[in-house]
VOGU-3710 file (C-alpha; in Angstrom, 3 decimals, decimal comma):
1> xxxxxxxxxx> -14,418/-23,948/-4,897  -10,936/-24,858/-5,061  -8,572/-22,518/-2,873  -6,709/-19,453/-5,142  -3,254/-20,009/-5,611  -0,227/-17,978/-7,276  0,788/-20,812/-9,566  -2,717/-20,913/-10,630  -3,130/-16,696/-10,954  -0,046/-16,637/-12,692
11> xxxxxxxxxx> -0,929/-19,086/-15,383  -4,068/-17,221/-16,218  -2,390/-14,448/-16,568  -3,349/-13,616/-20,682  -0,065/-13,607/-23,622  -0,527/-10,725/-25,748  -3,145/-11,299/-28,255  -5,168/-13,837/-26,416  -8,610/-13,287/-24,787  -8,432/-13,773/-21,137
21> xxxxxxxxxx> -10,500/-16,609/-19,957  -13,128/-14,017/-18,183  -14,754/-17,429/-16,963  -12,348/-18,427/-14,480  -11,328/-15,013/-12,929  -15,374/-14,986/-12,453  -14,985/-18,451/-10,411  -11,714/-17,713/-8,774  -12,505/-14,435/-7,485  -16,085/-14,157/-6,723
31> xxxxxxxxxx> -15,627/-10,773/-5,502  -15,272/-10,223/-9,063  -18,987/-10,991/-9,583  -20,345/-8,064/-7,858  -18,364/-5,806/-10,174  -21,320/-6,533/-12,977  -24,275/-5,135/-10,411  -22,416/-1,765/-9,544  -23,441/0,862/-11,158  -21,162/3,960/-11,488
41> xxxxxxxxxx> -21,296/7,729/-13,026  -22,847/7,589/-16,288  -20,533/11,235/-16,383  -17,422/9,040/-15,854  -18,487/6,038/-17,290  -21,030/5,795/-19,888  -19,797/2,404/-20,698  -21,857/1,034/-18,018  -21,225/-0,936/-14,478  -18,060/-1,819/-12,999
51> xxxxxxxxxx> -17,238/-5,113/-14,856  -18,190/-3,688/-17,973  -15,216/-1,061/-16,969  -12,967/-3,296/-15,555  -12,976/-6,003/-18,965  -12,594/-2,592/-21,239  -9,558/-1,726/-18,936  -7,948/-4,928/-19,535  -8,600/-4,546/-22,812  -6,799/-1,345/-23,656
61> xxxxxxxxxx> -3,973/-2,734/-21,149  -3,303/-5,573/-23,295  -2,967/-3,702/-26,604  -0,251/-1,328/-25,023  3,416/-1,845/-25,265  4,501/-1,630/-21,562  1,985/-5,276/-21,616  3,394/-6,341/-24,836  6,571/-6,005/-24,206  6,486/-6,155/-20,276
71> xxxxxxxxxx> 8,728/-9,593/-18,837  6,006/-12,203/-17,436  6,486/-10,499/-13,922  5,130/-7,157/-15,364  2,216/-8,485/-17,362  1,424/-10,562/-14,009  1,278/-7,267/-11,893  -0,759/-4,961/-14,716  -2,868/-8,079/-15,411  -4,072/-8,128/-11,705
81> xxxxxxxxxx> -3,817/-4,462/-10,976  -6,045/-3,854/-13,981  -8,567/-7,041/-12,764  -8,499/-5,851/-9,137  -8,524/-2,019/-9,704  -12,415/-1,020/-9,088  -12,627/-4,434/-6,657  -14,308/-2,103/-3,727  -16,426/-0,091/-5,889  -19,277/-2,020/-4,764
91> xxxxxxxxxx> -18,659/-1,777/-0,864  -17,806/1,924/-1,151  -20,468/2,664/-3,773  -23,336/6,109/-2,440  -26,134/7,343/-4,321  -26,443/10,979/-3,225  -30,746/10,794/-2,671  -31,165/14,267/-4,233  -29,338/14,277/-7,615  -28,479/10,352/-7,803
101> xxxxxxxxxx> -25,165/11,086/-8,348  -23,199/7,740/-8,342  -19,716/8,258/-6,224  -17,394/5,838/-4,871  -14,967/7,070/-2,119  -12,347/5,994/-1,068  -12,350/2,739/-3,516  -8,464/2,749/-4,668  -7,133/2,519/-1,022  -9,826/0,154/0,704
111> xxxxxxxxxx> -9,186/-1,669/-3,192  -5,402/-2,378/-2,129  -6,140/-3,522/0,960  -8,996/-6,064/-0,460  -6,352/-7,080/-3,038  -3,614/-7,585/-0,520  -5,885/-10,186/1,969  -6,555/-11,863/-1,519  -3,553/-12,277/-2,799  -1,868/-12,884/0,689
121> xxxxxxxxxx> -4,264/-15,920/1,038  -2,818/-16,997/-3,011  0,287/-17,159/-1,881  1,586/-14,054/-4,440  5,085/-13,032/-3,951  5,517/-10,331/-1,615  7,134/-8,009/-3,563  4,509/-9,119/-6,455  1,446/-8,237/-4,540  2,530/-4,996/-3,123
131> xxxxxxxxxx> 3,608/-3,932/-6,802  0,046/-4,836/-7,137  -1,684/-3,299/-4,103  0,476/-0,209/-4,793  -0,789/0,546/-8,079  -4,705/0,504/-7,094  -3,729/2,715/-3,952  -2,976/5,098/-6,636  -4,085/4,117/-9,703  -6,358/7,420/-10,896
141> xxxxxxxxxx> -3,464/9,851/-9,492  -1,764/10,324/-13,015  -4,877/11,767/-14,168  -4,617/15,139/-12,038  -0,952/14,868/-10,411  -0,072/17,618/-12,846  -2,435/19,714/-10,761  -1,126/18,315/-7,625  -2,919/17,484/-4,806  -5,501/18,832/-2,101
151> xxxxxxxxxx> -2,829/18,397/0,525  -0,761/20,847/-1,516  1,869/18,752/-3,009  3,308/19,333/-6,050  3,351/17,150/-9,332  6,812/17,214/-9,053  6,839/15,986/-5,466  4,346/13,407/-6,045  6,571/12,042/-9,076  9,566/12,031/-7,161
161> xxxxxxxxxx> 7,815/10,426/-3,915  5,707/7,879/-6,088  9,214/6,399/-7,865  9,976/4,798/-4,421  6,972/3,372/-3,889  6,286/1,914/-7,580  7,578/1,615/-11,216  6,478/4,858/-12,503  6,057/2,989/-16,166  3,842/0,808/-14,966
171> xxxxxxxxxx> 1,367/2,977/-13,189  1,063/5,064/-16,455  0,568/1,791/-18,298  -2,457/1,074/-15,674  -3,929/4,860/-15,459  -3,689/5,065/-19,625  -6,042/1,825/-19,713  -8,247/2,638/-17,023  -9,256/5,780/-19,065  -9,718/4,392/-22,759
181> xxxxxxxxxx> -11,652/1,827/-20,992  -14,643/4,049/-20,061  -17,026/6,609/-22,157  -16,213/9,942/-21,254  -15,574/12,944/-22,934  -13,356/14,419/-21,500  -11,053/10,963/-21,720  -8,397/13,070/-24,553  -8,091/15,633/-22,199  -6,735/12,969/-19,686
191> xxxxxxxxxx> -4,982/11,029/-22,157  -2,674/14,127/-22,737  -2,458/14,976/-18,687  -0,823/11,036/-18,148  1,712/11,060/-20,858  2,712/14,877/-19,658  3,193/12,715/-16,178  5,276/10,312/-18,033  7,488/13,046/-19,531  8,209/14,657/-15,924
201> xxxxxxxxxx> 9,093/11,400/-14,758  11,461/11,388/-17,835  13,272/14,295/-17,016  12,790/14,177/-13,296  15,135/10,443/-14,266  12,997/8,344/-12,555  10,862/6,785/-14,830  11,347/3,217/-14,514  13,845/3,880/-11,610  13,580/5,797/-7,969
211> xxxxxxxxxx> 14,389/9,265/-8,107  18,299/9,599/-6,810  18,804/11,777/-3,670  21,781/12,600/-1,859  21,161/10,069/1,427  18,364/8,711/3,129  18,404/11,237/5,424  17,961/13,621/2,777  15,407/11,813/1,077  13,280/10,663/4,318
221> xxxxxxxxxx> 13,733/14,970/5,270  12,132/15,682/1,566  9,119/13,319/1,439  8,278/14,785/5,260  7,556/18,522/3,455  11,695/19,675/3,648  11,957/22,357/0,863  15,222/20,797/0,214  17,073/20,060/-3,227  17,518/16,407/-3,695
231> xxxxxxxxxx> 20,963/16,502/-4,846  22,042/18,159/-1,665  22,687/16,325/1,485  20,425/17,710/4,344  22,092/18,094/7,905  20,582/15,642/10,663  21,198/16,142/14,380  21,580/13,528/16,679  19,299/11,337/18,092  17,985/8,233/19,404
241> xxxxxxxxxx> 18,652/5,620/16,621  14,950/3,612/16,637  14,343/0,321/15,222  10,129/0,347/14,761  8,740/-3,083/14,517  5,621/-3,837/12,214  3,663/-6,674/11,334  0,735/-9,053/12,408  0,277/-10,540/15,552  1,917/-13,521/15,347
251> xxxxxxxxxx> 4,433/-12,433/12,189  8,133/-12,976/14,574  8,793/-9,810/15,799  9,412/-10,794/19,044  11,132/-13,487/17,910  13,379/-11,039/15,391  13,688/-8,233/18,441  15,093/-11,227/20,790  17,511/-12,327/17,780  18,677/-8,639/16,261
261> xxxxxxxxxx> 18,117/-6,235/18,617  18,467/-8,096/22,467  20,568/-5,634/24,331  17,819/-2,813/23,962  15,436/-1,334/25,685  11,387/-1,992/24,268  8,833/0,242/24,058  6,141/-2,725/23,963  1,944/-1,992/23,397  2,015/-5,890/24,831
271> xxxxxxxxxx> 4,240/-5,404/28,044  2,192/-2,135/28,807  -1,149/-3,458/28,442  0,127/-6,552/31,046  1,769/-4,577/32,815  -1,679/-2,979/33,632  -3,227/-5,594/33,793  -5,363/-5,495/30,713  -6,766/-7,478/27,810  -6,441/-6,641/24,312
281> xxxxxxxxxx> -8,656/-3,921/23,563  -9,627/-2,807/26,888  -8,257/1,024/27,613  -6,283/1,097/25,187  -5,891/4,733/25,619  -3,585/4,182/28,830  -1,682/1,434/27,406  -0,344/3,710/24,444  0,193/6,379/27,075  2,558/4,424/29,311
291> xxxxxxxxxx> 4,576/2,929/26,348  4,470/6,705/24,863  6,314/7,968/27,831  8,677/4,774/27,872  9,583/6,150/24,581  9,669/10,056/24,896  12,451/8,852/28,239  14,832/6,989/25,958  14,592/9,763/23,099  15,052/12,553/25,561
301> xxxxxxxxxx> 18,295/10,811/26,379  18,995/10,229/22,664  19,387/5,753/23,599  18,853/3,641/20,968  15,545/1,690/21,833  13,450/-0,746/19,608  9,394/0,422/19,195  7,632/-3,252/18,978  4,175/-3,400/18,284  1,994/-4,151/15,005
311> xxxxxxxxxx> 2,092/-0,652/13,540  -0,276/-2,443/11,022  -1,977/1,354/9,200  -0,312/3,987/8,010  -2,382/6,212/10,582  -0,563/4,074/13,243  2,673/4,087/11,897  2,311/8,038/11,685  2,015/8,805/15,192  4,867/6,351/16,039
321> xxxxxxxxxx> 7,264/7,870/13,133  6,114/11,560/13,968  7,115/11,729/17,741  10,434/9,784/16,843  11,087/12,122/14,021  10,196/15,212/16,440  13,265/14,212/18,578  15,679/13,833/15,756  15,772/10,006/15,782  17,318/7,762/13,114
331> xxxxxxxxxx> 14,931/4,933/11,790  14,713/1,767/10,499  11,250/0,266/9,946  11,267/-3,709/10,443  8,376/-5,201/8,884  7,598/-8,989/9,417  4,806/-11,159/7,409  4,447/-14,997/7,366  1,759/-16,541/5,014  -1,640/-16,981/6,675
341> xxxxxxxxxx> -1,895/-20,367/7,781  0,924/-19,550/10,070  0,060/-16,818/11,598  -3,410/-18,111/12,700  -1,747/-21,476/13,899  1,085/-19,647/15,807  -2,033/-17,657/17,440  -3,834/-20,533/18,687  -0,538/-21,379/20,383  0,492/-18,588/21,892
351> xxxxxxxxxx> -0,307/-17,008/25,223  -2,499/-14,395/24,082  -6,086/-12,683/24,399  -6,144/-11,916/20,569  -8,078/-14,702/19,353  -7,918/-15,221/15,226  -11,251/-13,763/14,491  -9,931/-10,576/15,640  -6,744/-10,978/13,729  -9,189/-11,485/10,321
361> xxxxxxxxxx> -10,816/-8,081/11,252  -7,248/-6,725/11,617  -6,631/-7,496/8,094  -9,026/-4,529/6,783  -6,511/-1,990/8,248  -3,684/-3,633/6,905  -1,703/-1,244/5,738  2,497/-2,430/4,567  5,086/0,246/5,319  6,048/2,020/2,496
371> xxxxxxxxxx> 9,819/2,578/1,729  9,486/6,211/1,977  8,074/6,249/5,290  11,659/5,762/7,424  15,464/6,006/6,871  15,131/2,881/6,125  12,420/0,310/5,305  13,220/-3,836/6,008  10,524/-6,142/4,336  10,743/-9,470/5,915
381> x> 8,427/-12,560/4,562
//
């Protein structure tokens, strides 16, 4: 099979009014082939299996006016959001053995991630194929965010944390068509929750636009769980100012450390782990200990410092960003990408005991920064 490119993606990507060529996304994406032996929750989805789903989706997409009248770049990142949606409904997919209950857990996030190694490999535009991967991390929350959220959150909070992270319009586009494209009867019921999203977005003035707060201090302080106004600038004490590296192995940031940032000090998973003596993956428990008390030294003393390692999930990222945000620090988030061929060349060239299969295991926890997550949020590719 020839390999999947962008230029390729992109011209397959359907005008409105014409049938997508369902042939070639079969051949192109054979992922896309399992879709049509995954069965799902006749409840949810009387239509049938996953593919069934997924062409209905696309179908309803197509005949609404953020795809009609979407630019090519917004037709290109429904299209594919709406193809790639349910893509891990058939690893996640568990038959409860008592009442044969269909569910599929956890599909929408380990579906972004899928989508991002695919569309990494295609060559997609960064900012393209997060658009993308952001949308499927996400993609059912407009049918319930009025409720808010086990966690707590309000709608009002998600809305407000969501228009940094994605075009609000777009997201409603995709959660309207992934609900007339099923059977279910409750569907109306939903239909009226998401455009009730779409209105608080409207007066919350970020639909189609992030919501505007008062600084990023303000607005990093509020998406943490500050009860603060966003209008109203939120006081921040001094700290350490932190610049936390993330990326692949392989992506630069040594490289972009040694360039930007050479007069600091570096908390470094690498230089602890040789500094004990170790290989990668062996006790890793005491080489995030040593480079954890590196760390808690320089923000004790409130010194600027730079926090390199891969930070590649979310989960990682959070224990990082919590401790720095514990001691007041001021970050920026530095995240590096190169396209695949070379980061697996640079590998094989480098000093290292990370060979490239473990790299392509890496990928399924691969996780970008989101711009909420810091002060501020640097994409590099």
């Amino acid at each position: 099979m020839d390999k999947l490119t962008y230029k390729a993606m992109a011209a397959h990507v359907p005008a409105p009014g014409q049938a997508p060529d369902w042939a070639w996304f079969l051949h192109a994406i054979p992922a896309l082939a399992l879709l049509a032996s995954t069965p799902q929750d006749p409840y949810y989805h009387a239509e049938g299996d996953v593919w069934i789903h997924t062409r209905m989706v696309i179908e309803a997409l197509m005949r609404g006016p953020d795809y009609i009248d979407g630019s090519d770049e917004e037709r290109l990142i429904l299209f594919y959001a709406a193809l790639l949606h349910d893509i891990a409904k058939p690893a996640t997919t568990v038959i409860d053995p008592d009442s044969g209950r269909i569910g599929q857990p956890g599909h929408s996030k380990r579906g972004a991630i899928d989508a991002r190694i695919l569309c990494w490999h295609a060559g997609v535009p960064f900012a393209v194929r997060e658009h993308i991967c952001r949308i499927i991390t996400v993609h059912q929350l407009p049918f319930f965010a009025l409720a808010g959220n086990k966690n707590g959150q309000s709608a009002e909070f998600l809305i407000r944390k969501l228009s940094h992270e994605l075009d609000l319009r777009l997201l409603s586009a995709m959660a309207q068509a992934d609900m007339e494209g099923r059977w279910y009867e409750k569907k109306d019921d939903c239909l009226v929750d998401i455009e009730l999203f779409r209105e608080m977005a409207r007066d919350e003035g970020c639909y189609g636009t992030p919501k505007t707060f008062a600084d990023p201090h303000t607005r990093l302080s509020y998406m943490r769980g500050a009860g603060i106004a966003p209008d109203f600038t939120h006081h921040q004490n001094p700290g350490s100012r932190v610049t936390v590296m993330s990326g692949l192995p392989a992506s630069g940031k040594n490289h972009w450390v040694a360039a930007n940032r050479a007069r600091l000090p570096v908390v470094s998973i690498d230089d602890a782990r040789e500094e004990l003596g170790l290989r990668h993956g062996a006790n890793e428990g005491a080489v995030a200990h040593r480079a954890v008390d590196f760390a808690k030294e320089m923000l004790r003393e409130k010194a600027p410092f730079v926090w390199n390692t891969t930070h590649l999930s979310a989960q990682m990222r959070k224990k990082t960003l919590d401790l720095l945000f514990a001691y007041d620090a001021e970050v920026e988030l530095v995240y590096l990408e190169q396209p695949p061929q070379v980061i697996f060349k640079r590998n094989t060239q480098r000093d290292t005991s990370l060979p490239n299969k473990a790299i392509e295991r890496m990928l399924f926890k691969w996780e970008v920064p989101l711009p909420t997550e810091a002060h501020i949020v640097s994409y590099l590719s």
